[in-house]
C-alpha positions in Angstrom: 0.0 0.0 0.0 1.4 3.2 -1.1 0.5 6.9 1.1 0.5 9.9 -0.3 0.2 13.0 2.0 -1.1 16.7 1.4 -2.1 19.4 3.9 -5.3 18.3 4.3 -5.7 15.2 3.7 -3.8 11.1 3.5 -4.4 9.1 0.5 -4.0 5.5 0.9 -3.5 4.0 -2.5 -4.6 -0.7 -2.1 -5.2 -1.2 -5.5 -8.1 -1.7 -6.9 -9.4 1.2 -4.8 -8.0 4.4 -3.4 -8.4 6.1 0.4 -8.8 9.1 0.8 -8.7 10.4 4.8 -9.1 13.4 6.0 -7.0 15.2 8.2 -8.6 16.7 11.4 -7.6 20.4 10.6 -9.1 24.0 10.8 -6.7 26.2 8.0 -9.5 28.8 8.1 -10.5 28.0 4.6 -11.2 25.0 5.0 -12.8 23.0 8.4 -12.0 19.6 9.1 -11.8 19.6 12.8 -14.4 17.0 13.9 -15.7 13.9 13.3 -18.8 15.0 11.9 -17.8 17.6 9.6 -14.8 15.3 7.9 -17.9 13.1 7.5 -19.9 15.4 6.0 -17.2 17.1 3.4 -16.8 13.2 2.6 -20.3 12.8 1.6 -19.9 16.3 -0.3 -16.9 15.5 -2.2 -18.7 11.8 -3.2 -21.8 14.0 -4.2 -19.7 16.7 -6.5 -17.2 14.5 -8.3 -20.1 12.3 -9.3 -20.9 15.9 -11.6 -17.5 14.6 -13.9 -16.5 11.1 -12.7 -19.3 8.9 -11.3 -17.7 5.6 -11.6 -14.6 6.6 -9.6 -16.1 7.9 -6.9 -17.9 4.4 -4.9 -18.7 5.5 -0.5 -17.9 7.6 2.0 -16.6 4.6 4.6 -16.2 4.0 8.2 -13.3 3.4 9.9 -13.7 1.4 13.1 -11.4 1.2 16.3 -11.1 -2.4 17.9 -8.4 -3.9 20.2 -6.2 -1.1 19.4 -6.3 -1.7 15.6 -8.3 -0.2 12.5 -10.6 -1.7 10.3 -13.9 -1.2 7.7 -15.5 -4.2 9.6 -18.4 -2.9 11.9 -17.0 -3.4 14.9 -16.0 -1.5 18.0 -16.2 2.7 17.5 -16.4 4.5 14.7 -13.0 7.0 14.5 -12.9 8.5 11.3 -14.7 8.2 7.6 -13.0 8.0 4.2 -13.5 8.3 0.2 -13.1 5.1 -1.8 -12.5 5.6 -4.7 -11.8 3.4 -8.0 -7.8 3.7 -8.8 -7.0 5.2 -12.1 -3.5 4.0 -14.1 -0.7 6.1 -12.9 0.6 6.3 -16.4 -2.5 8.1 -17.7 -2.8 10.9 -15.7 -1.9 14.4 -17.4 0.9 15.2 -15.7 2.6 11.5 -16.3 1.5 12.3 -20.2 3.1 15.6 -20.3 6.6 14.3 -18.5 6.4 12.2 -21.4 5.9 14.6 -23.9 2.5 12.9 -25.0 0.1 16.1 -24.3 -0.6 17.6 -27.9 -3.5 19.2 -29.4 -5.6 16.4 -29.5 -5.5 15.8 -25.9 -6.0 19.2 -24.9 -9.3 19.0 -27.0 -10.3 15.8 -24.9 -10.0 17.9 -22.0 -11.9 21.1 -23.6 -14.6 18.8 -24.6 -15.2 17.4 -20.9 -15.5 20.4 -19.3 -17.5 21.8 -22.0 -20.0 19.6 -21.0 -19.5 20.0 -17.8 -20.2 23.6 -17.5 -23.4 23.4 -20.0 -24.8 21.2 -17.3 -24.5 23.5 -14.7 -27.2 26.3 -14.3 -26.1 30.5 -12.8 -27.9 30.9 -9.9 -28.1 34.2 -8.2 -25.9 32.7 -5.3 -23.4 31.5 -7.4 -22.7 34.6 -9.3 -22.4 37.2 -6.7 -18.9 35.7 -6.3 -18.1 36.9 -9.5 -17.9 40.4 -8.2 -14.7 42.5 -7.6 -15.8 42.6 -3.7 -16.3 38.8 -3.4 -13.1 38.2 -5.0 -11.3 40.2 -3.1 -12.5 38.1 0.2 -10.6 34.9 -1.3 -7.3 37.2 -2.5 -7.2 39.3 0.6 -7.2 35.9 2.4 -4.5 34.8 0.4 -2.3 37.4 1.4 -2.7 37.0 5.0 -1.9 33.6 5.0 0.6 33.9 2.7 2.7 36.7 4.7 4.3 34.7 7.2 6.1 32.9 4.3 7.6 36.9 3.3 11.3 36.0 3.6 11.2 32.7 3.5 9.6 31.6 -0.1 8.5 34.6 -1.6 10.0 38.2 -1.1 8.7 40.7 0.6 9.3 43.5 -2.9 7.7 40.4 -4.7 4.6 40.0 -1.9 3.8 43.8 -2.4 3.5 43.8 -6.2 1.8 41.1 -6.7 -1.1 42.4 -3.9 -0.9 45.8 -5.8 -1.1 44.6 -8.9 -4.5 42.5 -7.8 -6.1 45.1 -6.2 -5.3 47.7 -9.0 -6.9 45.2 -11.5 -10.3 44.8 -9.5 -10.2 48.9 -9.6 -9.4 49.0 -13.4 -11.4 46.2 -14.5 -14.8 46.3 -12.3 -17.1 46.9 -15.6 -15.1 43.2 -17.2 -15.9 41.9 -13.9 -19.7 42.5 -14.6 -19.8 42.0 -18.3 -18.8 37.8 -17.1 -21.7 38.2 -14.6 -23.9 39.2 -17.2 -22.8 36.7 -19.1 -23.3 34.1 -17.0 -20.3 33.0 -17.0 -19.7 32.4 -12.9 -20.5 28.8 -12.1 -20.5 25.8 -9.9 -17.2 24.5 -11.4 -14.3 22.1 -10.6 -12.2 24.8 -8.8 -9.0 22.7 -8.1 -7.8 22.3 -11.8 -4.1 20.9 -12.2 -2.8 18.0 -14.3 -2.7 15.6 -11.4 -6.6 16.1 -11.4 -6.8 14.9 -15.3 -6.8 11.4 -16.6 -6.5 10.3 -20.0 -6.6 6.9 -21.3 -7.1 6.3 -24.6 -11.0 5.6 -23.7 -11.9 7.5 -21.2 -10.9 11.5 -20.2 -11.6 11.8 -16.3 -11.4 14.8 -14.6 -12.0 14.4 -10.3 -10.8 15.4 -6.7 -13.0 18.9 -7.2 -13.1 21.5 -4.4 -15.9 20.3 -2.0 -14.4 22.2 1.1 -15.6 25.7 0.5 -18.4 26.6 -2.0 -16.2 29.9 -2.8 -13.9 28.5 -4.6 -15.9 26.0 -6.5 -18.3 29.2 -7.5 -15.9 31.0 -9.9 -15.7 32.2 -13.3 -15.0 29.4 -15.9 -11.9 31.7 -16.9 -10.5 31.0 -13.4 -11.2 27.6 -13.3 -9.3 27.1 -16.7 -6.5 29.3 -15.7 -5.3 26.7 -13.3 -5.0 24.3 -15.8 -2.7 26.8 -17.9 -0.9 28.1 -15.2 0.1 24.5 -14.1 1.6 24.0 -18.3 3.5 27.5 -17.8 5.1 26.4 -13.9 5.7 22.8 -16.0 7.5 25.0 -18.6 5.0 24.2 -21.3 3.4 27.9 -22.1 2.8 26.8 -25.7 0.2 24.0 -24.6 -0.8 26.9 -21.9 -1.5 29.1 -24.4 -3.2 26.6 -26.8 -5.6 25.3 -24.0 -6.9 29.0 -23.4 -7.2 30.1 -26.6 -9.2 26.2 -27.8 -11.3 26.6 -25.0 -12.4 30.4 -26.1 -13.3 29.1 -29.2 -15.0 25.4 -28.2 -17.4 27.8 -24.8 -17.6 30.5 -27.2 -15.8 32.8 -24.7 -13.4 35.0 -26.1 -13.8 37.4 -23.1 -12.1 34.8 -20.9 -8.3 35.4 -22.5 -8.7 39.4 -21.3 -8.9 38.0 -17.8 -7.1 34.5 -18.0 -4.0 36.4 -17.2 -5.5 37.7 -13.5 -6.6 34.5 -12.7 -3.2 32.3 -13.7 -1.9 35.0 -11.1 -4.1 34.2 -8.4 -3.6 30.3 -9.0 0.3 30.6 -8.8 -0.2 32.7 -5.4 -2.5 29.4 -4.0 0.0 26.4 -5.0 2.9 28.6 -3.6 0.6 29.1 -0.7 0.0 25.6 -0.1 3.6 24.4 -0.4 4.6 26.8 2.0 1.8 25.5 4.4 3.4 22.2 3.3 6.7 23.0 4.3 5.9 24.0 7.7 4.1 20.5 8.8 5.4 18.2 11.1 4.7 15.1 9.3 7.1 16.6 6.3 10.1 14.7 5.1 10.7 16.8 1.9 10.4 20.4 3.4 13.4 22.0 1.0 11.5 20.1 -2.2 8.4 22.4 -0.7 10.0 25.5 0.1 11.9 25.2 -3.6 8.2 24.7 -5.1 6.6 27.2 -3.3 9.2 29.8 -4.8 8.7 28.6 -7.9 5.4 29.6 -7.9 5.5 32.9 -6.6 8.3 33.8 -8.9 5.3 32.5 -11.6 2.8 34.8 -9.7 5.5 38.1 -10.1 6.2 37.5 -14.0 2.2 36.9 -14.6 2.1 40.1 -12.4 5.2 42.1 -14.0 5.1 40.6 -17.5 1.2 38.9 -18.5 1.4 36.2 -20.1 3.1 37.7 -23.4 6.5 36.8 -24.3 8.5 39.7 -22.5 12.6 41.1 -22.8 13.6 43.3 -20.3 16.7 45.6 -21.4 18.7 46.6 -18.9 21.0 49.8 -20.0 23.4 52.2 -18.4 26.6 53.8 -17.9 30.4 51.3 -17.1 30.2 50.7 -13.3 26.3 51.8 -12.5 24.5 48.5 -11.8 23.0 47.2 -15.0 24.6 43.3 -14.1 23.7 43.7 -10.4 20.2 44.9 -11.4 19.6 42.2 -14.1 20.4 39.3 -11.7 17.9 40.2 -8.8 15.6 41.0 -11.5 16.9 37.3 -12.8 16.4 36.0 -9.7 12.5 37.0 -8.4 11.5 35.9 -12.0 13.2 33.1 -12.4 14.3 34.5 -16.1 17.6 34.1 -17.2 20.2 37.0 -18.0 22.0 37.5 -21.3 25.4 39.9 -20.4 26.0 41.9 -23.9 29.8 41.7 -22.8 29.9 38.1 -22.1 28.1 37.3 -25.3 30.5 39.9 -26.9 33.6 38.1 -25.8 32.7 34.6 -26.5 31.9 35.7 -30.2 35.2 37.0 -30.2 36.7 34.1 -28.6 38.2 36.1 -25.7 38.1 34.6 -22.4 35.4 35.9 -19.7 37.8 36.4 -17.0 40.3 38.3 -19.0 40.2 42.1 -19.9 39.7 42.7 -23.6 43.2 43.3 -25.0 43.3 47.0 -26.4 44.1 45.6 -30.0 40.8 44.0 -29.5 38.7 46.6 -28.5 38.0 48.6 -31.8 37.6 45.3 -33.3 35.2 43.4 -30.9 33.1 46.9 -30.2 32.5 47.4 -34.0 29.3 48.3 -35.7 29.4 44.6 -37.5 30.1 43.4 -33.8 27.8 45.0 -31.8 24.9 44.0 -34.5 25.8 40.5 -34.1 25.9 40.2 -30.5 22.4 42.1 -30.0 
């Protein structure tokens, strides 16, 4: 039997079926801390994956307490509940594919298609799409940012922190009326909310898409753009922007949505700040053997957050000029460093044309040569 761990939750994988415990927690966002309420959200999240995968998800289980030992026989006191579930092939699931480099077009139309479906089966209510607004939003970024700051220092800086929160709350002030226009629209729904490629399965049979949000109505009620921005922000932190890019722009064209790409780029933002949340919450756990795989992850995303923040999601060069001796290479490198970009030097790419060392000075006989018209059009 194989365990898999996450903040909230163990997953014991005994094939044919899958585990999935709860763990007796209170984050705020998300409450867990009784008996009864991880056997409720059990019997939620059984009730809304069935919306996408109804033969994966079987019972919400007890789990009995006997003679100092655990079992599903009824016997002795019930001590906690959990999700069986039917186990899916490991080497089908999206990001297995991807590692692969098996993810094409095709397969990123299977995944359109689903959720196309999915979404036309589910109806706007007046509930649902008041958390479309700017002010609801805001409850679910503010939040991130207060449980994000005692990370401030540690995975994400603290020049970082502050342009990413001023770059969210200047885009609810700029953009309220696009905010409204996807109200009007209808396009806030009851969605998947927890989007990423270990949620997607693809056999050559069957695409299955589970494990939705079932903690906190919030954050499944969302605009289909932010739901589908997960998805693409997980190919961009995977380093595959082009199938990023391609899933947005497919699924615009399949829902019929071309607004979603003006606002894809918020919400790719706001997905990045919520996985390097949640490795950082990860990192800090007791249970954690891997806490410097968590704090590297957790960076990773916020440096995603800062260039979706500082950049969009366009290709982007930053040039940075100035006098001998001001700063330009010191600058470029922290720059380098929050973004996770890398740095071209002019006069290391100079020299290496040239085939002068990188360590050496450029020989005076050089110079004239090296910092020629011809030269200088070459190495730019």
């Amino acid at each position: 039997m194989r365990v898999i761990q996450t903040h909230i939750s163990w997953v014991f994988i005994a094939s044919p079926f899958v585990f999935k415990v709860k763990k007796p927690v209170n984050l705020g966002f998300l409450d867990f801390s009784t008996l009864e309420k991880r056997h409720y959200f059990c019997q939620r999240e059984i009730e809304l994956n069935r919306r996408l995968c109804p033969e994966i998800y079987l019972d919400a289980v007890p789990i009995y307490e006997a003679a100092s030992s655990f079992s599903f026989k009824p016997r002795g006191k019930t001590v906690e509940y959990a999700v069986q579930m039917r186990e899916l092939p490991h080497d089908y699931f999206l990001i297995e594919l991807l590692e692969k480099n098996l993810v094409g077009e095709k397969e990123i139309n299977r995944v359109i298609s689903t959720l196309h479906r999915f979404y036309q089966a589910e109806s706007p209510t007046a509930e649902i799409e008041q958390w479309g607004t700017p002010e609801k939003l805001k409850i679910s970024t503010d939040e991130n940012f207060t449980q994000v700051e005692p990370f401030v220092g540690k995975t994400i800086s603290s020049a970082a922190f502050e342009a990413i929160r001023h770059y969210t709350n200047q885009f609810y002030k700029l953009n309220e009326n696009l905010f409204r226009q996807r109200i009007q629209q209808h396009r806030i729904l009851d969605c998947h909310g927890d989007l990423h490629l270990d949620h997607v399965h693809l056999t050559p049979e069957a695409t299955t898409i589970f494990d939705c949000i079932e903690f906190n109505d919030r954050f499944r009620f969302i605009d289909i753009a932010n739901d589908l921005a997960f998805l693409a922000m997980n190919f961009d932190f995977e380093g595959r922007a082009d199938l990023g890019n391609l899933f947005l722009r497919n699924a615009a064209r399949e829902l019929g949505d071309a607004g979603m790409l003006r606002i894809a780029n918020f919400y790719k933002g706001y997905r990045a700040v919520v996985r390097g949340k949640v490795e950082s919450i990860q990192a800090t756990e007791k249970e954690t053997t891997n806490r410097q795989e968590h704090e590297k992850q957790a960076a990773r995303y916020f440096r995603l957050a800062l260039r979706y923040t500082i950049a969009s999601s366009e290709p982007l060069v930053i040039v940075v000029m100035g006098r001998v001796g001001t700063g330009k290479s010191t600058i470029a490198k922290r720059l380098a460093g929050e973004l996770d970009w890398p740095v071209f030097s002019s006069d290391e790419i100079r020299k290496t044309l040239a085939g002068v060392p990188l360590a050496q000075r450029t020989p005076p006989d050089l110079r004239a040569k090296i910092y020629s018209a011809q030269k200088t059009q070459r190495t730019y």
